[in-house]
VOKOL-251918 format. One record per residue (C-alpha): residue in three letters; x, y, z; residue number from 0. Coordinates in nm, 2 decimals, decimal comma. Example, Ala and Ser with C-alpha at 12.3 -4.5 7.8 and 13.67 -1.06 7.14 Angstrom:
BEGIN
<pt 'ALA'; <1,23; -0,45; 0,78>; 0>
<pt 'SER'; <1,37; -0,11; 0,71>; 1>
END
This chain:
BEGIN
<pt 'UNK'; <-1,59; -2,46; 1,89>; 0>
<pt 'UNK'; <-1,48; -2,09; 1,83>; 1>
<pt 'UNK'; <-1,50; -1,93; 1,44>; 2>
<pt 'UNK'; <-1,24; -1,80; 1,30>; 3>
<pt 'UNK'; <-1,37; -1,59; 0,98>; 4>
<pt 'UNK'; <-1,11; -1,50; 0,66>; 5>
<pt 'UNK'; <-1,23; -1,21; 0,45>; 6>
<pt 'UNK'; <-1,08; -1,38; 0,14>; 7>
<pt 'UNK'; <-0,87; -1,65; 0,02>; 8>
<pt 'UNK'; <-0,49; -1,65; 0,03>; 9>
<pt 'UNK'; <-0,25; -1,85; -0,14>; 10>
<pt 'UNK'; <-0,07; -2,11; 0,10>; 11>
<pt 'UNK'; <-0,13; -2,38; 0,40>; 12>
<pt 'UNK'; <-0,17; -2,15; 0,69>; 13>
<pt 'UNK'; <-0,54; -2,11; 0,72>; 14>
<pt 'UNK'; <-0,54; -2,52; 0,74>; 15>
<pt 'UNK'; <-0,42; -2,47; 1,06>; 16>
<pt 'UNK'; <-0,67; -2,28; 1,19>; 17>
<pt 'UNK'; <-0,91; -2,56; 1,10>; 18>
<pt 'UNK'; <-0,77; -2,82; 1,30>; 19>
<pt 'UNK'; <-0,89; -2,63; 1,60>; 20>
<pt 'UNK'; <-1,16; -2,40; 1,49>; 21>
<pt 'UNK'; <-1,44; -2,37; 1,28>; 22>
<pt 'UNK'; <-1,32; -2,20; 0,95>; 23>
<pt 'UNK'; <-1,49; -1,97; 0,74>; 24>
<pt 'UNK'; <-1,34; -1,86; 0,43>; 25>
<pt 'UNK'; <-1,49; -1,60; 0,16>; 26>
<pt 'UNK'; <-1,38; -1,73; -0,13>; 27>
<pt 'UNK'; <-1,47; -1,54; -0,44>; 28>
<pt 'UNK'; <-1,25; -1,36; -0,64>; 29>
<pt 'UNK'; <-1,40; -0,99; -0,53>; 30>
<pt 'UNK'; <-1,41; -0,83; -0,18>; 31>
<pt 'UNK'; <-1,67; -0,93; 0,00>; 32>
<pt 'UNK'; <-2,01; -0,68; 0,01>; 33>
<pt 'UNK'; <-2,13; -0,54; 0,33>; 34>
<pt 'UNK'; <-2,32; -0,76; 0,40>; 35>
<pt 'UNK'; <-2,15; -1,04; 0,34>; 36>
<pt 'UNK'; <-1,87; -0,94; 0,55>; 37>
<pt 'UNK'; <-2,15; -0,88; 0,83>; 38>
<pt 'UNK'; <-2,31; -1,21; 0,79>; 39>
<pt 'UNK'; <-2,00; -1,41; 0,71>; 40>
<pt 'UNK'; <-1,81; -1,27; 1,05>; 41>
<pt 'UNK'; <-2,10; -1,36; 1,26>; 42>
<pt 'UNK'; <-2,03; -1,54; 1,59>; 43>
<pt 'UNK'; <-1,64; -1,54; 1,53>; 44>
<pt 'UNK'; <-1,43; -1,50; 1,80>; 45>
<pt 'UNK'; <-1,14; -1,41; 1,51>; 46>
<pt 'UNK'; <-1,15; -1,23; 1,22>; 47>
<pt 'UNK'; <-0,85; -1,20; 0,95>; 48>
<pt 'UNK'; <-0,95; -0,94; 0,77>; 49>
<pt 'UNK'; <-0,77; -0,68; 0,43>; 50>
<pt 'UNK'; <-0,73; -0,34; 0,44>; 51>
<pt 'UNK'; <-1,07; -0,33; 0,23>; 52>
<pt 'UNK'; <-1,28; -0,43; 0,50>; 53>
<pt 'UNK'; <-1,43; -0,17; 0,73>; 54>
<pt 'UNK'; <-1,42; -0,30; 1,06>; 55>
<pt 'UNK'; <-1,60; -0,03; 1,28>; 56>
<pt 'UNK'; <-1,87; -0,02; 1,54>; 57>
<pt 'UNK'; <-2,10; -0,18; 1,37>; 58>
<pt 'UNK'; <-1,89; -0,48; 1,31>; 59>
<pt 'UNK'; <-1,73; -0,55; 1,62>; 60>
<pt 'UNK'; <-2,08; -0,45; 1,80>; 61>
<pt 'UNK'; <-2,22; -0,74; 1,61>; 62>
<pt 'UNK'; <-1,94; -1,00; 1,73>; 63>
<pt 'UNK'; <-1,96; -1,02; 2,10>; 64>
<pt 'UNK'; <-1,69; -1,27; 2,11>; 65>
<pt 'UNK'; <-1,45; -1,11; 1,92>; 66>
<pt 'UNK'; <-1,09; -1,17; 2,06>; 67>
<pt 'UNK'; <-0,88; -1,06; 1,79>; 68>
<pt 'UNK'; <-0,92; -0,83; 1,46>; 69>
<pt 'UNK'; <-0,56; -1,01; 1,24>; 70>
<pt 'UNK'; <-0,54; -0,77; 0,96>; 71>
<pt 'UNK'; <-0,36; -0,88; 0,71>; 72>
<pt 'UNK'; <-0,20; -0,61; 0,59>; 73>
<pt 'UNK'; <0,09; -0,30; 0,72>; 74>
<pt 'UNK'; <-0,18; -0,06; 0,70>; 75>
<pt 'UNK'; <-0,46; -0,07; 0,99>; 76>
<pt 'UNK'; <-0,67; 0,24; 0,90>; 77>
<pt 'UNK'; <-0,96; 0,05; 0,82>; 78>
<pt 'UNK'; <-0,95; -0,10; 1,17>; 79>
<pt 'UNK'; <-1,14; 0,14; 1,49>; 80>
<pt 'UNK'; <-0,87; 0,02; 1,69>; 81>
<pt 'UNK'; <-0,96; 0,28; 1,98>; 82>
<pt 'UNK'; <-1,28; 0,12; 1,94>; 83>
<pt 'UNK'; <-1,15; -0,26; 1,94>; 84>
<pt 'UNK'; <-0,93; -0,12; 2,20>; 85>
<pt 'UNK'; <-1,28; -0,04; 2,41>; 86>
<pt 'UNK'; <-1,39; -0,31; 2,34>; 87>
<pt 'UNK'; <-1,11; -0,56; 2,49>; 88>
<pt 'UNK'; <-1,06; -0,64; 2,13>; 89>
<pt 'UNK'; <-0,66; -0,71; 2,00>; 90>
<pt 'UNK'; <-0,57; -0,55; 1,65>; 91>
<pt 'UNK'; <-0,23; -0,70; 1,47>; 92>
<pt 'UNK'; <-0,11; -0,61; 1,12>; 93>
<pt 'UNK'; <0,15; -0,76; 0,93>; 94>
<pt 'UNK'; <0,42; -0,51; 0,92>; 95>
<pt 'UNK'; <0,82; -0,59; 0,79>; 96>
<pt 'UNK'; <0,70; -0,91; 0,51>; 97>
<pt 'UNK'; <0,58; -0,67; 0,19>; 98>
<pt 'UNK'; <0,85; -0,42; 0,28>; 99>
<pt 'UNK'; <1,10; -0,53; 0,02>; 100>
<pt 'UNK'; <0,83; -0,62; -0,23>; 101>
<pt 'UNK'; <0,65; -0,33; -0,24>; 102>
<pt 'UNK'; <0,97; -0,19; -0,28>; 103>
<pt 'UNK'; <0,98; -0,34; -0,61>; 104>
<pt 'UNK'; <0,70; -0,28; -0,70>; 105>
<pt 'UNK'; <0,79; 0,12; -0,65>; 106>
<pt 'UNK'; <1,04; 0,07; -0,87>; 107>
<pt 'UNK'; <0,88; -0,14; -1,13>; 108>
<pt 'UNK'; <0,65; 0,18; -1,17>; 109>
<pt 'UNK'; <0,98; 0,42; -1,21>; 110>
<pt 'UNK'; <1,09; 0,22; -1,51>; 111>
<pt 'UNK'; <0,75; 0,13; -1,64>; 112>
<pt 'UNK'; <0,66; 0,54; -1,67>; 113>
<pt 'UNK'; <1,02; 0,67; -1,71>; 114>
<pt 'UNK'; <1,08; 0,43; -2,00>; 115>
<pt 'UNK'; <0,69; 0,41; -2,15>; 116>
<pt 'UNK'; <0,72; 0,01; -2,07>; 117>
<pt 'UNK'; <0,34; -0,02; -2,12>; 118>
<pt 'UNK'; <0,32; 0,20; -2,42>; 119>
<pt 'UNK'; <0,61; 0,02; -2,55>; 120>
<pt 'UNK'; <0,44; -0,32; -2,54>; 121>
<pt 'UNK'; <0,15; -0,21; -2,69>; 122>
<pt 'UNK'; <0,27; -0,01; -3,00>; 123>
<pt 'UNK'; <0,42; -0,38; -3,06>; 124>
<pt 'UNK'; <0,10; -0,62; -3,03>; 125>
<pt 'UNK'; <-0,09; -0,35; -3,20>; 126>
<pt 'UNK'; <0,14; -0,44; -3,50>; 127>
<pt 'UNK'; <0,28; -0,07; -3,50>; 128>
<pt 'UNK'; <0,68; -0,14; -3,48>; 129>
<pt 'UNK'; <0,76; -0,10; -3,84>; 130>
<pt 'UNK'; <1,10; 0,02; -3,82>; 131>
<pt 'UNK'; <1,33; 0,17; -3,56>; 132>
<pt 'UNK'; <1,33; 0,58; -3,54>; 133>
<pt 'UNK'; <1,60; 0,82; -3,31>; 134>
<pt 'UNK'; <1,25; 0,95; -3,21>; 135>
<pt 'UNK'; <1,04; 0,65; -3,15>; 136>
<pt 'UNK'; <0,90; 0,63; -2,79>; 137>
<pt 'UNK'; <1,15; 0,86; -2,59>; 138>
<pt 'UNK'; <1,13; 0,85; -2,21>; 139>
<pt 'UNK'; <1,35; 0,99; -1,95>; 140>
<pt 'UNK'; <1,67; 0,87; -1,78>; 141>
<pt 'UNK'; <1,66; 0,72; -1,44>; 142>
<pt 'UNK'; <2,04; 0,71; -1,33>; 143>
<pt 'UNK'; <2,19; 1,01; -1,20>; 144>
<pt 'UNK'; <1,88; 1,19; -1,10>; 145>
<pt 'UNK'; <1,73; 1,24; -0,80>; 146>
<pt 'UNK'; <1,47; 1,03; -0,63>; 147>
<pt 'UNK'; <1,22; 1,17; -0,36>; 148>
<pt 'UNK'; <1,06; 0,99; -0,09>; 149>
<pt 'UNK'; <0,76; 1,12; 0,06>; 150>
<pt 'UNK'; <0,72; 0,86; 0,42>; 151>
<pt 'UNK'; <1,06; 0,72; 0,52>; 152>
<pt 'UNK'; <0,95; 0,43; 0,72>; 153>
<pt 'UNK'; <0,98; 0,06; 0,63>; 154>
<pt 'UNK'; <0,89; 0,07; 0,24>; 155>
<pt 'UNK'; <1,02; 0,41; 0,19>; 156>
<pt 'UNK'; <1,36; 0,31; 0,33>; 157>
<pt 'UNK'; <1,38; 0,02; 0,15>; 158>
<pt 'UNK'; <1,27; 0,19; -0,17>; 159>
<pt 'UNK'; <1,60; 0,46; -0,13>; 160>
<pt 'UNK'; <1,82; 0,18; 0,00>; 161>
<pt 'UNK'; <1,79; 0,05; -0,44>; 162>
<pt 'UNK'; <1,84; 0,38; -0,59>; 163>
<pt 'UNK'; <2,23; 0,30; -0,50>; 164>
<pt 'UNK'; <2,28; 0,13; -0,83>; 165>
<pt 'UNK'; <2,14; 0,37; -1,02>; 166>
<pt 'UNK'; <2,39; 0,64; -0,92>; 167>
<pt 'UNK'; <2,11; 0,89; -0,76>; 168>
<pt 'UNK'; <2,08; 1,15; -0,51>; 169>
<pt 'UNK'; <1,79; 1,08; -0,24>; 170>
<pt 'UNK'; <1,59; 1,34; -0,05>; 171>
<pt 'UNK'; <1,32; 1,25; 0,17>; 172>
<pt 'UNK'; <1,04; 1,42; 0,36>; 173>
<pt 'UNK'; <0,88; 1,25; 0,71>; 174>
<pt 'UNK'; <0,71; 1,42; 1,02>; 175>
<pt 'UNK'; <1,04; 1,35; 1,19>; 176>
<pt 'UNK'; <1,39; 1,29; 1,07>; 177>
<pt 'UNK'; <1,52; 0,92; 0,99>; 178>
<pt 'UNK'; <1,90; 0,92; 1,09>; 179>
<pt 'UNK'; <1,93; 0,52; 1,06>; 180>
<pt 'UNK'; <1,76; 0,54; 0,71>; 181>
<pt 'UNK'; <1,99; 0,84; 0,64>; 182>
<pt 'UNK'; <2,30; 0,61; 0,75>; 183>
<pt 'UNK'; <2,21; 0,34; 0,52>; 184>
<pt 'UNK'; <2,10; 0,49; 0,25>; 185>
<pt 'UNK'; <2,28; 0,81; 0,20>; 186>
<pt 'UNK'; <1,94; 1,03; 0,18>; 187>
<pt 'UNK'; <1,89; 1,34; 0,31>; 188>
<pt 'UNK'; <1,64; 1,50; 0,46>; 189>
<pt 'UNK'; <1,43; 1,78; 0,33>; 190>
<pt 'UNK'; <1,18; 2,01; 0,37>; 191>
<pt 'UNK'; <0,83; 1,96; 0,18>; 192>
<pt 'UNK'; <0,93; 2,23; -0,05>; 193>
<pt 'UNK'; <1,23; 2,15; -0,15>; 194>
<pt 'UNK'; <1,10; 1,77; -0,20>; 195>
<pt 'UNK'; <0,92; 1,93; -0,43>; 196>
<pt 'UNK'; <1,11; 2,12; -0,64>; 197>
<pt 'UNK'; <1,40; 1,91; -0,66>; 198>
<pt 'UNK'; <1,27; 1,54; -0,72>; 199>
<pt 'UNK'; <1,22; 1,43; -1,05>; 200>
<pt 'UNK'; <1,11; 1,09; -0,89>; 201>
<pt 'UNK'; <0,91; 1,14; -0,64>; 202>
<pt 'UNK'; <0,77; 0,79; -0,48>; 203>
<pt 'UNK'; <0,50; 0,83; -0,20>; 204>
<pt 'UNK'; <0,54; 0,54; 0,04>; 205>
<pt 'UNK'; <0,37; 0,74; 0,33>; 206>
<pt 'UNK'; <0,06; 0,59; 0,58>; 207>
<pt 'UNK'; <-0,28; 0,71; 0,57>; 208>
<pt 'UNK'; <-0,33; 0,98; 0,81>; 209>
<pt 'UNK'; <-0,49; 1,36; 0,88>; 210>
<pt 'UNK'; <-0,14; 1,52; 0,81>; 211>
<pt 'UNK'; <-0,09; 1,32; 0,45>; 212>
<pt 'UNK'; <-0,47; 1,30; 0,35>; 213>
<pt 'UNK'; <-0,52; 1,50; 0,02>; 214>
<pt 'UNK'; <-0,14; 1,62; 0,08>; 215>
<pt 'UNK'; <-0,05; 1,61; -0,29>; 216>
<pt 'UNK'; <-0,25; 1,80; -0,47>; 217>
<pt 'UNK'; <-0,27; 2,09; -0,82>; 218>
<pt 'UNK'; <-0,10; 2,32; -0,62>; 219>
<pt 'UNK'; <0,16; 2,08; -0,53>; 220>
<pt 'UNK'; <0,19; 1,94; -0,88>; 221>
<pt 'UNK'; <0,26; 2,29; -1,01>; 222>
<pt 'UNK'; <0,53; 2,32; -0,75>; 223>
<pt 'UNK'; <0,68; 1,98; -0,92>; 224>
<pt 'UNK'; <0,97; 1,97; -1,25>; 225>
<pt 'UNK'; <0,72; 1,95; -1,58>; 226>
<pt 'UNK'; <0,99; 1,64; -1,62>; 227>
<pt 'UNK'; <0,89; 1,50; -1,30>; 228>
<pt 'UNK'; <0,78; 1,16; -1,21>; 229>
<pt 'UNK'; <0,52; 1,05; -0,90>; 230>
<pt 'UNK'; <0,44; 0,73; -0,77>; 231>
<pt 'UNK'; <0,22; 0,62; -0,56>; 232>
<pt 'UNK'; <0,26; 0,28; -0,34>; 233>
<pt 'UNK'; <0,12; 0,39; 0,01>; 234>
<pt 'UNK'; <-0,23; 0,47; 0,03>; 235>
<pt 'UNK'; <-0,48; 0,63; -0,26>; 236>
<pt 'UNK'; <-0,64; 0,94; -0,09>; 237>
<pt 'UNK'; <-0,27; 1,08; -0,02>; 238>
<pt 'UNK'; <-0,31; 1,22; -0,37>; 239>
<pt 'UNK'; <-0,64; 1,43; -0,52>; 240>
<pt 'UNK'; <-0,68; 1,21; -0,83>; 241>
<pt 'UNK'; <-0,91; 1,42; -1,04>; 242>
<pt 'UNK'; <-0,61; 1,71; -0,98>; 243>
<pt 'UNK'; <-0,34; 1,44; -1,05>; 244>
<pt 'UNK'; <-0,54; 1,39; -1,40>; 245>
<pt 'UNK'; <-0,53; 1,75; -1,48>; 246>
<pt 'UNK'; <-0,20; 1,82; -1,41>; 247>
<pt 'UNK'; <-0,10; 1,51; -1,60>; 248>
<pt 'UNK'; <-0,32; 1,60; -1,94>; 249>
<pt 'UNK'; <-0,16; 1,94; -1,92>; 250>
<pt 'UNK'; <0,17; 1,88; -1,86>; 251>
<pt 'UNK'; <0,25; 2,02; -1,53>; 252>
<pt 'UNK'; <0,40; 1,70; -1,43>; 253>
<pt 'UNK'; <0,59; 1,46; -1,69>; 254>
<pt 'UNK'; <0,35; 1,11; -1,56>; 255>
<pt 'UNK'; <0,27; 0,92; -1,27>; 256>
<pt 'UNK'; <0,27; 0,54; -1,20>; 257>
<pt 'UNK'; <-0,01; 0,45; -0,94>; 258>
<pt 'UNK'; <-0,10; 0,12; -0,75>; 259>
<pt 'UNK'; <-0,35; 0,26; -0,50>; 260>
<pt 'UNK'; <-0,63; 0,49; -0,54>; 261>
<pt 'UNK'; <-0,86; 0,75; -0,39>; 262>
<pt 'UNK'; <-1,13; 0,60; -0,39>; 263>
<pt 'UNK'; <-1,03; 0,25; -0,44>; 264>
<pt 'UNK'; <-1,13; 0,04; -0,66>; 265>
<pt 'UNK'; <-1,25; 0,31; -0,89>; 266>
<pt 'UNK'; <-1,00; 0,50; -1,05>; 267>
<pt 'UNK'; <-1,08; 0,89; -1,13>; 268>
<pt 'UNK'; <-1,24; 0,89; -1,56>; 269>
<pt 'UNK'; <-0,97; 1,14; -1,61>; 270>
<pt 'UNK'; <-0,65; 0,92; -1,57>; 271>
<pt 'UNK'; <-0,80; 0,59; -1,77>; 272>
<pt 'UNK'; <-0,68; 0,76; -2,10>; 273>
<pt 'UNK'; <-0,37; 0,92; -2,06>; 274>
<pt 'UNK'; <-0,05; 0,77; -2,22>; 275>
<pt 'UNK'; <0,18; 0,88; -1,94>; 276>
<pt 'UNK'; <0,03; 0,69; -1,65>; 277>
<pt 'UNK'; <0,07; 0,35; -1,52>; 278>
<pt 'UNK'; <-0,24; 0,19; -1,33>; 279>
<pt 'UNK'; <-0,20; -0,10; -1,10>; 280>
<pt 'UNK'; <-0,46; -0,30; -0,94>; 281>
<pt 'UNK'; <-0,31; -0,26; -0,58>; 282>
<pt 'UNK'; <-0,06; -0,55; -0,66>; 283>
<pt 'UNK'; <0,24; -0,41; -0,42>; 284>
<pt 'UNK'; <0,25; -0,72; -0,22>; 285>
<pt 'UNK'; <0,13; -0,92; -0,45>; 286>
<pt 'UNK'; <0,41; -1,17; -0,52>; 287>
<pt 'UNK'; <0,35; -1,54; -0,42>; 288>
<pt 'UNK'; <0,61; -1,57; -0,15>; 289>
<pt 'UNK'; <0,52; -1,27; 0,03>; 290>
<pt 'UNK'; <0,12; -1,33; 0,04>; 291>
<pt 'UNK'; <0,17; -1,64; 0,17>; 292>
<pt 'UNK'; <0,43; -1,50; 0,44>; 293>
<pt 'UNK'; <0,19; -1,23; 0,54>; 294>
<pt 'UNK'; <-0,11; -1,46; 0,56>; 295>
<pt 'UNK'; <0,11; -1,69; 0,78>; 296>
<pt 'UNK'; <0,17; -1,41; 1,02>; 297>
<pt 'UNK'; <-0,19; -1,33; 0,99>; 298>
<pt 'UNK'; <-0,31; -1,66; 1,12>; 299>
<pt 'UNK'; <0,00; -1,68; 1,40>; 300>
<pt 'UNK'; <-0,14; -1,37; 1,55>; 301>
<pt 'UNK'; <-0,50; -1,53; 1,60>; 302>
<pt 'UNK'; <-0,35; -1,89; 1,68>; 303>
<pt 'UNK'; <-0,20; -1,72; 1,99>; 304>
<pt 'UNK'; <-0,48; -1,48; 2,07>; 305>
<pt 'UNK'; <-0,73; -1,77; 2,08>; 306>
<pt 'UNK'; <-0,45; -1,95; 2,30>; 307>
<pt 'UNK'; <-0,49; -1,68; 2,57>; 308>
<pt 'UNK'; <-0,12; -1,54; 2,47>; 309>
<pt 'UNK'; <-0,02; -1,19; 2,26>; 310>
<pt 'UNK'; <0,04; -1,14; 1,92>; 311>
<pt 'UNK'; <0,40; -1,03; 1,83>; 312>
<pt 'UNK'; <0,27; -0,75; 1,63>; 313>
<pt 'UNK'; <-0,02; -0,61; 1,81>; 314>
<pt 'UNK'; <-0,10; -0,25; 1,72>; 315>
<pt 'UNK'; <-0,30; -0,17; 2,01>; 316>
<pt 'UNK'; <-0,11; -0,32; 2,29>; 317>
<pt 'UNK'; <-0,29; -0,11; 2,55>; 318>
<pt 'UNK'; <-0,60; -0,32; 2,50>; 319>
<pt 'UNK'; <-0,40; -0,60; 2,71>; 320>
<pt 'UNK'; <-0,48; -0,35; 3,02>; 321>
<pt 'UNK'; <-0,86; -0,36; 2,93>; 322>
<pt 'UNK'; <-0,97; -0,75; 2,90>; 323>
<pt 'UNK'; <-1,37; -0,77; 2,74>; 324>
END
């Protein structure tokens, strides 16, 4: 009977599935799993669902000779060596399109929650502080009417300037290429990384992981921001330099910042854990019941018809199907 091995439990029915044909091997404690564990728990699988925490190199898919399929569950694939799995005969799939609109959310749950000092809010109440209203008390800044930046116009960044609509607000955006159907339905216009810059006092980073965005928003770049300004981060950690996020934050370069990922996930950089103006998220963008259980569906299709001898819808490698193991 061929293994199927799940890097951690997901909410939902889907993974029963999988068991009434293979031999099912869940992780299931509340924490990624260590190296080793990952190692020893993938052993002899011909499928592996995996998260965008798991390091699936080499060494991993050297260890599993029958490795069909690597099902991440997840948009992102950077933790993936897909020309590697791609040597190897090995199929790679995300599971692009399902945490699109949540993630937008999310984005803008972070806009509000910094603008408006949500969290600070909240806890001036239960610390027993709200004594009596003041003109003064707790100012943040508006939202309507200004404008909203968009660093990565793709699925989630589309989707994130498709909402700022109803809040009556101009929307730049900055990508390696132009996105005229984005630009149709949203009214955004392209810009320049300068002048997305300058001009954004929201400026929500919704970009993939790669060489050209690694480490692309740095001091430098934070000095170039409004001191009013406002950046969030929902696409991956190490597109910002943390440690220079936390500087220009303490000295008022930038206005604050609302973060889900990190650079170095899951710590978070000692400067940031005591600032007032930020908002830290555990990496929750997709985390709403309806959508983890849609993505971990998708997940388990995509090995379901790789084990079946057929391909994935949403294979990321597709080349691979030119190169069988």
């Amino acid at each position: 009977m061929k293994k199927v091995f799940v890097s951690l439990e997901y909410p939902g029915e889907a993974v029963g599935r999988l068991a009434e044909k293979y031999e099912v091997v869940v992780f299931r404690e509340e924490r990624l799993p260590t190296r080793r564990e990952l190692l020893e728990g993938a052993a002899g699988s011909s499928a592996v669902i995996s998260t965008v925490a798991d390091s699936i190199d080499r060494e991993f898919i050297d260890l599993l000779p029958d490795l069909k399929i690597v099902s991440n569950c997840g948009v992102g694939y950077e933790n993936v060596d897909v020309a590697y799995a791609t040597e190897k005969g090995v199929m790679v799939t995300n599971t692009p399109d399902v945490l699109t609109e949540t993630t937008a959310d999310l984005a803008w749950a972070l806009i509000f929650a910094v603008a408006r000092r949500v969290v600070e809010a909240d806890t001036y109440v239960r610390s027993g502080k709200f004594k009596t209203w003041h003109p003064s008390l707790l100012m943040g800044r508006n939202v309507h009417g200004k404008t909203l930046g968009v660093f990565g116009m793709g699925r989630i960044g589309s989707a994130v300037a498709r909402r700022a609509s109803g809040f009556g607000m101009k929307v730049l955006y900055h990508n390696r290429r132009r996105n005229e159907v984005s630009e149709k339905e949203t009214g955004a216009e392209y810009a320049e990384f300068p002048r997305l810059l300058e001009e954004s006092d929201f400026l929500v980073i919704a970009s993939p992981l790669n060489d050209g965005t690694r480490g692309r928003f740095g001091a430098e770049e934070f000095r170039k921001m409004k001191r009013s300004s406002i950046i969030v981060n929902v696409g991956r950690g190490p597109i910002i330099k943390e440690a220079e996020l936390a500087a220009a934050l303490e000295e008022g370069v930038i206005w604050g910042a609302g973060l889900d990922v990190y650079e170095k996930e899951p710590e978070v950089d000692p400067g940031l854990l005591h600032l007032p103006n930020t908002v830290l998220l555990p990496h929750i963008g997709s985390a709403a019941r309806e959508t983890r259980e849609d993505m971990i569906d998708m997940a388990v299709t995509s090995v379901e018809l790789a084990l079946d001898g057929k391909t994935p819808e949403h294979i990321v490698n597709p080349e691979v199907l030119e190169r069988p193991k």
